[in-house]
BALOBA-1460 file (C-alpha; in Angstrom, 3 decimals):
// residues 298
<rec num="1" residu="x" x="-19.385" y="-25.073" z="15.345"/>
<rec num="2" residu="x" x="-17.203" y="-27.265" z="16.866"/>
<rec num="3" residu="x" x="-13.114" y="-28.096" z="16.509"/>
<rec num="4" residu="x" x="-12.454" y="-30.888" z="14.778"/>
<rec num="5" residu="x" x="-9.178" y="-32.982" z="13.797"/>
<rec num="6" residu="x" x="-6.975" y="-31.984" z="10.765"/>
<rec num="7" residu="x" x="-5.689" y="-34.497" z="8.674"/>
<rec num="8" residu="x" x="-4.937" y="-37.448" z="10.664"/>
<rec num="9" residu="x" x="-0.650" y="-37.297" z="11.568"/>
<rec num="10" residu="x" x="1.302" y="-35.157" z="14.011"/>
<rec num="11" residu="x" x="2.442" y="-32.049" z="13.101"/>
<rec num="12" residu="x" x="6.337" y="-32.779" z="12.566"/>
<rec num="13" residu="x" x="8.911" y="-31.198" z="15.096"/>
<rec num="14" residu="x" x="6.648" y="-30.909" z="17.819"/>
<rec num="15" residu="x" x="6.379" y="-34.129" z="19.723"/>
<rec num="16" residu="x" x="2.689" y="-35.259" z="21.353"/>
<rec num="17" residu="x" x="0.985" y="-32.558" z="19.291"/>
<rec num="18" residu="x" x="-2.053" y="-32.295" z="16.956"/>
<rec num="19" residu="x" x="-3.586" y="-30.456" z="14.278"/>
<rec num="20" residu="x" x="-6.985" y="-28.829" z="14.314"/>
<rec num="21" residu="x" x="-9.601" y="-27.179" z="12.151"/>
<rec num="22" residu="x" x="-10.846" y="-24.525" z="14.541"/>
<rec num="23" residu="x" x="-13.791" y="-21.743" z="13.308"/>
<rec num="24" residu="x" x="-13.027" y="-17.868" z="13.346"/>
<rec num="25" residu="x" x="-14.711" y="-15.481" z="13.195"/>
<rec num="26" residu="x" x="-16.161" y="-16.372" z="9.782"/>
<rec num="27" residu="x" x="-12.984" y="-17.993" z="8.627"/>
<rec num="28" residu="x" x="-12.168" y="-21.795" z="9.042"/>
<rec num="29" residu="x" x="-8.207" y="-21.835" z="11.193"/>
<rec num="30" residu="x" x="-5.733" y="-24.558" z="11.481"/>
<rec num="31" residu="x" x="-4.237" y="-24.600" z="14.684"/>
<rec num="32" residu="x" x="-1.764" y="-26.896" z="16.282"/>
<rec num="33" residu="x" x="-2.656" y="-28.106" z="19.498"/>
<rec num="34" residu="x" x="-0.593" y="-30.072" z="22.709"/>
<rec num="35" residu="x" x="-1.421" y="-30.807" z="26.463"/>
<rec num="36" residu="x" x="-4.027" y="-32.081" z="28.119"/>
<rec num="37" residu="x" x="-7.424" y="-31.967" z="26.994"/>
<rec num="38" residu="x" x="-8.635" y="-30.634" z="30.463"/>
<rec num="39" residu="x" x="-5.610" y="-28.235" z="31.121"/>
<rec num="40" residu="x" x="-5.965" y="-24.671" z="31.407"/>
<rec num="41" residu="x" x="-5.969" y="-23.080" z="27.337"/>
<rec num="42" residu="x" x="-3.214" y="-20.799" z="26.167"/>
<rec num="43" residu="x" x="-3.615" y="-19.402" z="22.606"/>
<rec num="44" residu="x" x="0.017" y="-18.733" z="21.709"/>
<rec num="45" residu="x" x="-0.694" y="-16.065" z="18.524"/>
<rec num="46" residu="x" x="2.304" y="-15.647" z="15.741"/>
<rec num="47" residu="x" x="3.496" y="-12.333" z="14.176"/>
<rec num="48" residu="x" x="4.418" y="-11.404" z="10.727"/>
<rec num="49" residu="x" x="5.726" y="-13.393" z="8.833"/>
<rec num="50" residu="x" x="5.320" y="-16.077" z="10.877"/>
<rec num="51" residu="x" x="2.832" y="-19.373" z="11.316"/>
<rec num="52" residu="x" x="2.512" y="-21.919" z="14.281"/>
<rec num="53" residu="x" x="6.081" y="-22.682" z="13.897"/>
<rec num="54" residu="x" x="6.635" y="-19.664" z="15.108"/>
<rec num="55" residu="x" x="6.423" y="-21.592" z="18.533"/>
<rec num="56" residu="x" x="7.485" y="-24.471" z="18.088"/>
<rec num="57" residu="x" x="10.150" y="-23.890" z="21.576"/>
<rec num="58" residu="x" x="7.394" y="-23.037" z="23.439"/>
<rec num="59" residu="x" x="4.843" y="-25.793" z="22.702"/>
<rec num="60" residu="x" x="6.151" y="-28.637" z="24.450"/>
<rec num="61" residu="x" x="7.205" y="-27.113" z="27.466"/>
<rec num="62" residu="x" x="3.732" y="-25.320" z="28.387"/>
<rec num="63" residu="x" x="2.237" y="-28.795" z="27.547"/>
<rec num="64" residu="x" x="4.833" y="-30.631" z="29.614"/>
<rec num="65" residu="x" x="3.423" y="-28.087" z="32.430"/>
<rec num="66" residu="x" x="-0.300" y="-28.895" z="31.758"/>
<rec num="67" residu="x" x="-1.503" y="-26.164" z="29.808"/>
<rec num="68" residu="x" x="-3.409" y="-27.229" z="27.289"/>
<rec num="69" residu="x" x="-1.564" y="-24.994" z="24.005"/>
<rec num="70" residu="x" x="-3.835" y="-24.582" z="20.922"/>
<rec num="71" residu="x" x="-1.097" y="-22.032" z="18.419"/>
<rec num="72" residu="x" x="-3.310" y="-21.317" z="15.171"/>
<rec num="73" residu="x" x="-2.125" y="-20.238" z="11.936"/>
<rec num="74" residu="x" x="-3.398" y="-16.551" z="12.110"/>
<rec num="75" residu="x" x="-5.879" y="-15.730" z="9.581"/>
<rec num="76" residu="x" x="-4.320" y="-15.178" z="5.839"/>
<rec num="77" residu="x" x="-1.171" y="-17.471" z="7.045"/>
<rec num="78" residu="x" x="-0.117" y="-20.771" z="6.366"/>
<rec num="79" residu="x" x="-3.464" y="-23.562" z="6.119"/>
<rec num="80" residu="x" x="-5.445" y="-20.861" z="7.799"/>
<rec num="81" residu="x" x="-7.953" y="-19.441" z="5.395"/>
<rec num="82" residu="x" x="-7.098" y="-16.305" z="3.438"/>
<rec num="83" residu="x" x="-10.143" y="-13.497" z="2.738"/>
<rec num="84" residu="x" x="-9.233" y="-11.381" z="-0.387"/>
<rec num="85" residu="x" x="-10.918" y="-8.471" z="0.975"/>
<rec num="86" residu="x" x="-8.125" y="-6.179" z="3.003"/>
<rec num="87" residu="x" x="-11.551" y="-5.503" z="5.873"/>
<rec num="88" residu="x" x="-11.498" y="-9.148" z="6.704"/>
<rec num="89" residu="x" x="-8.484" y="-7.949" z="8.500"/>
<rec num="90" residu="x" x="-8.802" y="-5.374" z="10.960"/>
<rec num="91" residu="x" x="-8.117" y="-5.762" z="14.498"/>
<rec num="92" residu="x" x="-11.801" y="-5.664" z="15.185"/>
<rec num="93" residu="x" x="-12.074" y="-8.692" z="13.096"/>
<rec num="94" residu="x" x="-9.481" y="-10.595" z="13.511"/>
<rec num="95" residu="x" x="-9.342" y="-10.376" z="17.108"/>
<rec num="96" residu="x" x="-12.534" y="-12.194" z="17.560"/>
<rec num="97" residu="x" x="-11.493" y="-14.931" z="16.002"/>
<rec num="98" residu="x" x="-9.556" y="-16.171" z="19.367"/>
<rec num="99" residu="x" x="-12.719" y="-16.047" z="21.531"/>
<rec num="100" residu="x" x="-14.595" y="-18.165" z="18.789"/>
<rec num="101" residu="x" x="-12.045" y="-21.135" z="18.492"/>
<rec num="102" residu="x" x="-12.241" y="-20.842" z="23.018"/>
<rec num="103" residu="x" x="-16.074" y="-21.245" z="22.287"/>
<rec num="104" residu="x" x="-15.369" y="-24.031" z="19.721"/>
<rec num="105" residu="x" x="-13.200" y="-26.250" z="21.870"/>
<rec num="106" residu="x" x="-15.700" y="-25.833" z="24.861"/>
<rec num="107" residu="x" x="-14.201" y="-23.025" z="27.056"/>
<rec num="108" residu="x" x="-15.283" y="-19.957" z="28.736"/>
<rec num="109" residu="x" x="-11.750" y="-19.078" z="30.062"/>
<rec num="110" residu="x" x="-8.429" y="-18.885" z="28.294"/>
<rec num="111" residu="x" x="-5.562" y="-17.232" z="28.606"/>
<rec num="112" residu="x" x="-2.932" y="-15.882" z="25.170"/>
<rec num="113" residu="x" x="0.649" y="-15.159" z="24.468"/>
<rec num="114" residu="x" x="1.023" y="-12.969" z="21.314"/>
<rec num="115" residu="x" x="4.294" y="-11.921" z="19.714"/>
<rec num="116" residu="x" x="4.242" y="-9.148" z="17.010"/>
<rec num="117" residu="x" x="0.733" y="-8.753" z="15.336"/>
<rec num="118" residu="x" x="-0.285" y="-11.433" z="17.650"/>
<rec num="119" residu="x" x="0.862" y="-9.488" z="20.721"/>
<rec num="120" residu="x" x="-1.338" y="-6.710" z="18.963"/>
<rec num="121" residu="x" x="-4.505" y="-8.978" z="19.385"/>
<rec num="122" residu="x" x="-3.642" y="-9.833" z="22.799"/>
<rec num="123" residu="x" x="-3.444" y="-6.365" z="23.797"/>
<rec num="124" residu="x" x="-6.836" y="-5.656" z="22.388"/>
<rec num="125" residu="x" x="-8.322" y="-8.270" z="23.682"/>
<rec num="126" residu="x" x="-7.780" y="-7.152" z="26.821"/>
<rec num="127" residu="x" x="-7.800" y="-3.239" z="26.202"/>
<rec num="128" residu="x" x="-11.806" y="-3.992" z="25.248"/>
<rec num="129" residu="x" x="-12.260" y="-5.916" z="28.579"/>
<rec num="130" residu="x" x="-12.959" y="-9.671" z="27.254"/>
<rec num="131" residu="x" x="-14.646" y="-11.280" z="30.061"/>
<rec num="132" residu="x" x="-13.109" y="-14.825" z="29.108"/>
<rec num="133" residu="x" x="-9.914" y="-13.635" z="28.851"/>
<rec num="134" residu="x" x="-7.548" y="-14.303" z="32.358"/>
<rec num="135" residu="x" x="-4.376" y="-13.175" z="31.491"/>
<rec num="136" residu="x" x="-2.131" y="-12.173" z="28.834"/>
<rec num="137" residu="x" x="1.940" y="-12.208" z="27.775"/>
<rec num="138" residu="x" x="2.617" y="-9.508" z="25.517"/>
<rec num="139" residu="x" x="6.327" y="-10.304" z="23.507"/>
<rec num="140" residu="x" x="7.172" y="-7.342" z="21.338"/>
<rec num="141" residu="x" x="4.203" y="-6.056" z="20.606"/>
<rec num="142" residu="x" x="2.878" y="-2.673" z="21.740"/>
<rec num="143" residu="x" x="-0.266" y="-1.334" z="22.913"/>
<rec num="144" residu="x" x="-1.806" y="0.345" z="19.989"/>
<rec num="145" residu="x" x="-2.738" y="3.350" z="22.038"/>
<rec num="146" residu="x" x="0.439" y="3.570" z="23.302"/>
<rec num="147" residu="x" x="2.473" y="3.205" z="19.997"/>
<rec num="148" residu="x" x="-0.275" y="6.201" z="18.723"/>
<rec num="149" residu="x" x="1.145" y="8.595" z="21.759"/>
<rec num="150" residu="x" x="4.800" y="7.388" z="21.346"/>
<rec num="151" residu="x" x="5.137" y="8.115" z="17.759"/>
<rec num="152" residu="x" x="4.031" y="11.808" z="18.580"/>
<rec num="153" residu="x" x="6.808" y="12.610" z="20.640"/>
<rec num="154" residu="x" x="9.594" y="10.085" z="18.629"/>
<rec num="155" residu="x" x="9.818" y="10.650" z="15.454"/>
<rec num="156" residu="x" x="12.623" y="8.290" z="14.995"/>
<rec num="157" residu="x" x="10.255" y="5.572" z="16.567"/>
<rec num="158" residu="x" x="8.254" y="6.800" z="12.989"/>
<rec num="159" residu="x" x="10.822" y="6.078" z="10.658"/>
<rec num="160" residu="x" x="11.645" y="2.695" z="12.278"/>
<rec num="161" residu="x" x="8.066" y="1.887" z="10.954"/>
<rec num="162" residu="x" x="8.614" y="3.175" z="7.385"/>
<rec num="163" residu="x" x="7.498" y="-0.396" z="6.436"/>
<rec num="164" residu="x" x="3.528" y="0.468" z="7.235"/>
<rec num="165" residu="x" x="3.457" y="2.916" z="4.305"/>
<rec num="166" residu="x" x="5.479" y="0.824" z="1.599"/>
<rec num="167" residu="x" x="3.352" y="-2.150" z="2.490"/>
<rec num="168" residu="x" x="-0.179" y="-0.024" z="1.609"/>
<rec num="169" residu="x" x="1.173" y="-0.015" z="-2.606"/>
<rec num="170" residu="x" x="-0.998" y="-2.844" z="-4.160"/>
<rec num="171" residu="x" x="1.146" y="-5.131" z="-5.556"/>
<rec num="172" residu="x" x="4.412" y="-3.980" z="-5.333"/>
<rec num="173" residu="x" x="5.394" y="-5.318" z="-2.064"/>
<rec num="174" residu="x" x="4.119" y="-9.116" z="-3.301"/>
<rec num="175" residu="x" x="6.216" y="-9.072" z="-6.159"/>
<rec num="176" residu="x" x="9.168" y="-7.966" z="-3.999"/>
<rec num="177" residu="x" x="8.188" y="-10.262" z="-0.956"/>
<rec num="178" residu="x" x="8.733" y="-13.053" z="-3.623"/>
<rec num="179" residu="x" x="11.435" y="-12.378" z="-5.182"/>
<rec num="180" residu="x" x="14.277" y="-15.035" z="-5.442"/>
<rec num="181" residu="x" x="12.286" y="-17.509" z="-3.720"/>
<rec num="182" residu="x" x="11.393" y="-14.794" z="-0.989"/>
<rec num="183" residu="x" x="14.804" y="-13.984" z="-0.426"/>
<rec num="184" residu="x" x="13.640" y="-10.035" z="1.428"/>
<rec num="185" residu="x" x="11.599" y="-11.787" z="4.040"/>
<rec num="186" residu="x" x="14.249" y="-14.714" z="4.859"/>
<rec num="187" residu="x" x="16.947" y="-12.113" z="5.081"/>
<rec num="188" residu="x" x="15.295" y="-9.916" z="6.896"/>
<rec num="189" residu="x" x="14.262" y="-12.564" z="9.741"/>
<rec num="190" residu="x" x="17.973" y="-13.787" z="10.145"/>
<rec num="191" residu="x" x="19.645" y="-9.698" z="9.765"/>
<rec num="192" residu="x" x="17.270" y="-8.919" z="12.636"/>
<rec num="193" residu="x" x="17.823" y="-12.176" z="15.032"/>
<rec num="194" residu="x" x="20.468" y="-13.702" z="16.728"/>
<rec num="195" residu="x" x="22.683" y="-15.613" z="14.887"/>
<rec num="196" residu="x" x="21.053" y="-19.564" z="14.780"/>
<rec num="197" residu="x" x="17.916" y="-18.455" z="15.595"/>
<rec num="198" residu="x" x="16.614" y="-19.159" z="12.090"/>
<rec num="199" residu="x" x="18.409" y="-22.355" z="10.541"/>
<rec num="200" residu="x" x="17.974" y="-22.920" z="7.186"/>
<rec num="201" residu="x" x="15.776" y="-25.604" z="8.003"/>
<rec num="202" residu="x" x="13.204" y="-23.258" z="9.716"/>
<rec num="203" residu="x" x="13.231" y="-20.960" z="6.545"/>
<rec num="204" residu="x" x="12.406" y="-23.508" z="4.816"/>
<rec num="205" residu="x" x="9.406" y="-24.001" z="6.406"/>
<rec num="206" residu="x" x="8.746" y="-20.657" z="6.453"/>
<rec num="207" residu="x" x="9.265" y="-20.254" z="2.683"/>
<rec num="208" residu="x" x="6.694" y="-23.073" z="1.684"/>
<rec num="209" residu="x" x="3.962" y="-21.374" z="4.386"/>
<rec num="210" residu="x" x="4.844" y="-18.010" z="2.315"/>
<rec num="211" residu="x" x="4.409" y="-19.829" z="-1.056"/>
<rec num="212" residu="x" x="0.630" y="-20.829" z="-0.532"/>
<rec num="213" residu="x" x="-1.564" y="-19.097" z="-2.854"/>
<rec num="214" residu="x" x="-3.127" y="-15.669" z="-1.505"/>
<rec num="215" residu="x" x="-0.519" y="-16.013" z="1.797"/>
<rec num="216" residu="x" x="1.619" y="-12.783" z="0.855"/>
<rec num="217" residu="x" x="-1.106" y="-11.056" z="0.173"/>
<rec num="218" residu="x" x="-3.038" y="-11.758" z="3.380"/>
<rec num="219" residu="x" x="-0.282" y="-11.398" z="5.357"/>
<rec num="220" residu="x" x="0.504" y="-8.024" z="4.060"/>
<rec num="221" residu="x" x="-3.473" y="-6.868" z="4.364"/>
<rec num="222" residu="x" x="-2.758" y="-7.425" z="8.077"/>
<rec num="223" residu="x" x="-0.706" y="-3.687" z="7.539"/>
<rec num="224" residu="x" x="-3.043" y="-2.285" z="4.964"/>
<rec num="225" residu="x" x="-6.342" y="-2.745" z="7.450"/>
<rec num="226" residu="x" x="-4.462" y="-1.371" z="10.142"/>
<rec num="227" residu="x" x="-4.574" y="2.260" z="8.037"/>
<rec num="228" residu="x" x="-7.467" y="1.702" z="6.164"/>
<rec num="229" residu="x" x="-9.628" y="0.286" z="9.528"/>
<rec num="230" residu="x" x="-8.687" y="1.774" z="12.610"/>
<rec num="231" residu="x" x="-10.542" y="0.795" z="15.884"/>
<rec num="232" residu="x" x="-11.761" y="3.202" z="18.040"/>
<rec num="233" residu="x" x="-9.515" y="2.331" z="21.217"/>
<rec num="234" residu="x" x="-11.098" y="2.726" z="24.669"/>
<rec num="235" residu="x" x="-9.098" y="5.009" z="27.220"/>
<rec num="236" residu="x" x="-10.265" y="2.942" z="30.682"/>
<rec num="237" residu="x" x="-7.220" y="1.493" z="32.049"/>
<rec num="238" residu="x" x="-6.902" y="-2.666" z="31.559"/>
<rec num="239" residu="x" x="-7.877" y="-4.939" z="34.078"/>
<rec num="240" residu="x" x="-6.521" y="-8.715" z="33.185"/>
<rec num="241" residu="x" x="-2.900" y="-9.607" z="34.195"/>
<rec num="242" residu="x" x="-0.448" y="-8.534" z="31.902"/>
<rec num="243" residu="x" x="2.804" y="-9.807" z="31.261"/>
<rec num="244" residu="x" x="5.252" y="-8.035" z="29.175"/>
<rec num="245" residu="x" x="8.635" y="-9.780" z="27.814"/>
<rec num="246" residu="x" x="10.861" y="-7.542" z="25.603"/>
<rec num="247" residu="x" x="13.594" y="-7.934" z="23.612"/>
<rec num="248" residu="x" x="15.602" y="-4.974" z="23.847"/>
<rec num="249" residu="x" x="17.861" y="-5.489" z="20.680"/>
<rec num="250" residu="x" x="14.675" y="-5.251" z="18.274"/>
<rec num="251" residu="x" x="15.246" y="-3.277" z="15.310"/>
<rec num="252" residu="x" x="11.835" y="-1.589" z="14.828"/>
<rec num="253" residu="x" x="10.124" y="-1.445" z="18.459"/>
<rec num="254" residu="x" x="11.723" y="0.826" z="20.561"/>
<rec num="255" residu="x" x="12.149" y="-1.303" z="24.215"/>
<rec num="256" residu="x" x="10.269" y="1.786" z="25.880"/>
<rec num="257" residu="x" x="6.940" y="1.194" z="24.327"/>
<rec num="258" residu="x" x="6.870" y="-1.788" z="26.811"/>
<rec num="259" residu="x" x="6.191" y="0.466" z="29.678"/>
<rec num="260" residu="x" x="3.939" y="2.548" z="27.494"/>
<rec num="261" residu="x" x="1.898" y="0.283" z="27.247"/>
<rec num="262" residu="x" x="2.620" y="-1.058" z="30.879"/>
<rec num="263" residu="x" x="1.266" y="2.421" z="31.908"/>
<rec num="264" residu="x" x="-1.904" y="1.847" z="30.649"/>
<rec num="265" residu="x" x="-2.880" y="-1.292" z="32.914"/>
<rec num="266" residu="x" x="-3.721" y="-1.723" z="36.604"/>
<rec num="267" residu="x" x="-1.880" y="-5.274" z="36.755"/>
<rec num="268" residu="x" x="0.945" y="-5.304" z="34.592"/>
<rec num="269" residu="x" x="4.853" y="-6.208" z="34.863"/>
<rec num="270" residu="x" x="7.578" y="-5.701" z="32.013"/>
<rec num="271" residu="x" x="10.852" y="-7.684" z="31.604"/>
<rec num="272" residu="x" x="13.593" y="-6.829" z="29.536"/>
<rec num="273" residu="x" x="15.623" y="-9.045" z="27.749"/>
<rec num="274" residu="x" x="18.689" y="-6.638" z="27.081"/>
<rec num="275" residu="x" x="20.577" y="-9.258" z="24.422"/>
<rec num="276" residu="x" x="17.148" y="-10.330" z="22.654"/>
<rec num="277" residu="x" x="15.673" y="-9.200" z="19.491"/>
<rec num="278" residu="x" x="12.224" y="-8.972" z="18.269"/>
<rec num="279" residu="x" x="12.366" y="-12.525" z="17.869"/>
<rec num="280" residu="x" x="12.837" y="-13.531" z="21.329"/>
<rec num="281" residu="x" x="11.246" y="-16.525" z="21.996"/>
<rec num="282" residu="x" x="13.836" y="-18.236" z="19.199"/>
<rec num="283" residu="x" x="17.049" y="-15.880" z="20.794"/>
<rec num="284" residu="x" x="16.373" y="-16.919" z="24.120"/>
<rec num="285" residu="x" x="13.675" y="-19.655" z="24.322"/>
<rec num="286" residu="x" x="14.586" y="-21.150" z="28.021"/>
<rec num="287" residu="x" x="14.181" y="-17.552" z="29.479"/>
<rec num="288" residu="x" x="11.297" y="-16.773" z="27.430"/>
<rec num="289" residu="x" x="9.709" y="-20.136" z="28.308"/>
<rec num="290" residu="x" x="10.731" y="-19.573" z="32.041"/>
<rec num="291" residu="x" x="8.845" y="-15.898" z="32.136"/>
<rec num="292" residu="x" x="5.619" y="-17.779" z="30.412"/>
<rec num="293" residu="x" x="5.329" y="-20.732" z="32.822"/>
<rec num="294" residu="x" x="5.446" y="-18.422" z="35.903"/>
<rec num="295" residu="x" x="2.628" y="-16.289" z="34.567"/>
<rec num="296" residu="x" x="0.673" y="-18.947" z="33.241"/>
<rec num="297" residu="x" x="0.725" y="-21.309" z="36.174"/>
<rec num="298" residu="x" x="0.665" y="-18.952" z="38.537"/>
């Protein structure tokens, strides 16, 4: 299967972009797409609860630098499509779906940025030694090895994930997650950024992504896999360039799991962004943007 073009308009917000309908890994993905044709391909991959507009600082300036940026809606988010059954996504799974939509739009080489659960895909993508894979930015996201070993010796790094186990109850968490027009999730993005790094304009957004039928669900069965359908992860130490951007200021993550998982590559670098939150690349986009371009187009 091939890419082909989404309904025919520009996505709004993003100027001299696209939209696509890419193929998964047995799923059908809308992605948003900017740059030359012929430019080198960056998949920038979105965290919870996020979509492609998760990156919508980051688009144009990669383009304007001739990288060709394809950012999908992750599987179960946004126009992506949404499988009901909670082993459509494990990290197994999921995680081939970036080498498929390379395959669809003609590739054999691309490089990603992941942030959250997408910087969780990154890191196994390169942790299981993807030949098409070149490099990879990690943004607050850690190596799932290394989180394993951290939590052993922190427990306080345990309780700052709390959320893992209230997110495995069926149902509750949906019916909470939409409460007052999802009023938890929208809180909790602007309590945990800088202040302006969500306008109300962005939540909006957000909110109708959230409001698509099956999306909470799938978003959440992104959590519930991770218990239910762990991958066996490989101890070899990880070839492909790694870049690692941190925001130190992030609630749940503790900033040292960036050298954890630094410690488990051969080629790997870690900068910290001390006044940065989880959601970095809206705190401190320029900087963030800065770090990507010099890896990227290096």
């Amino acid at each position: 299967m091939t890419a082909r073009p989404d309904a025919p308009h520009a996505p709004e917000g993003v100027a001299g972009a696209e939209t696509l309908r890419l193929p998964g890994h047995g799923v059908d993905l809308h992605a948003v797409a900017a740059g030359p044709p012929g430019g080198p391909l960056v998949f920038l991959l979105h965290g919870f609860p996020e979509f492609w507009w998760a990156w919508r600082r980051q688009i144009g300036p990669l383009a304007a630098a001739g990288l060709r940026v394809v950012a999908p809606d992750l599987r179960g988010y946004n126009l992506s499509a949404k499988p009901r059954d909670v082993a459509a996504y494990a990290l197994d799974t999921v995680t081939e779906d970036v080498p498929r939509m390379a395959e669809a739009l003609g590739r054999d080489r691309f490089a990603v940025v992941g942030h959250d659960w997408g910087a969780i895909v990154a890191w196994h993508l390169a942790a299981r030694g993807e030949p098409r894979l070149e490099r990879a930015a990690i943004l607050n996201g850690p190596h799932p090895a290394a989180l394993s070993r951290f939590l052993a010796s922190h427990p306080w790094q345990v309780l700052r994930l709390s959320y893992f186990a209230a997110f495995q109850v069926p149902m509750l968490p949906e019916t909470m997650l939409r409460a007052g027009n999802f009023a938890a999730l929208a809180g909790a993005m602007r309590a945990t950024a800088r202040t302006g790094s969500f306008t109300a304009a962005d939540l909006a957004r957000y909110r109708a992504a959230w409001a698509r039928p099956g999306a909470v669900t799938a978003m959440l069965n992104w959590y519930r896999a991770a218990l239910r359908h762990r991958p066996r992860f490989e101890e070899r130490r990880i070839a492909t360039p790694i870049r690692i951007i941190w925001g130190d200021r992030d609630i749940a993550l503790d900033a040292r799991l960036a050298e954890a998982g630094q410690a488990l590559c051969e080629r790997a670098e870690v900068f910290h962004l001390p006044d940065a939150t989880h959601w970095l690349h809206h705190d401190q986009p320029e900087e963030v943007n800065r770090l990507l371009l010099d890896f990227l187009a290096a």
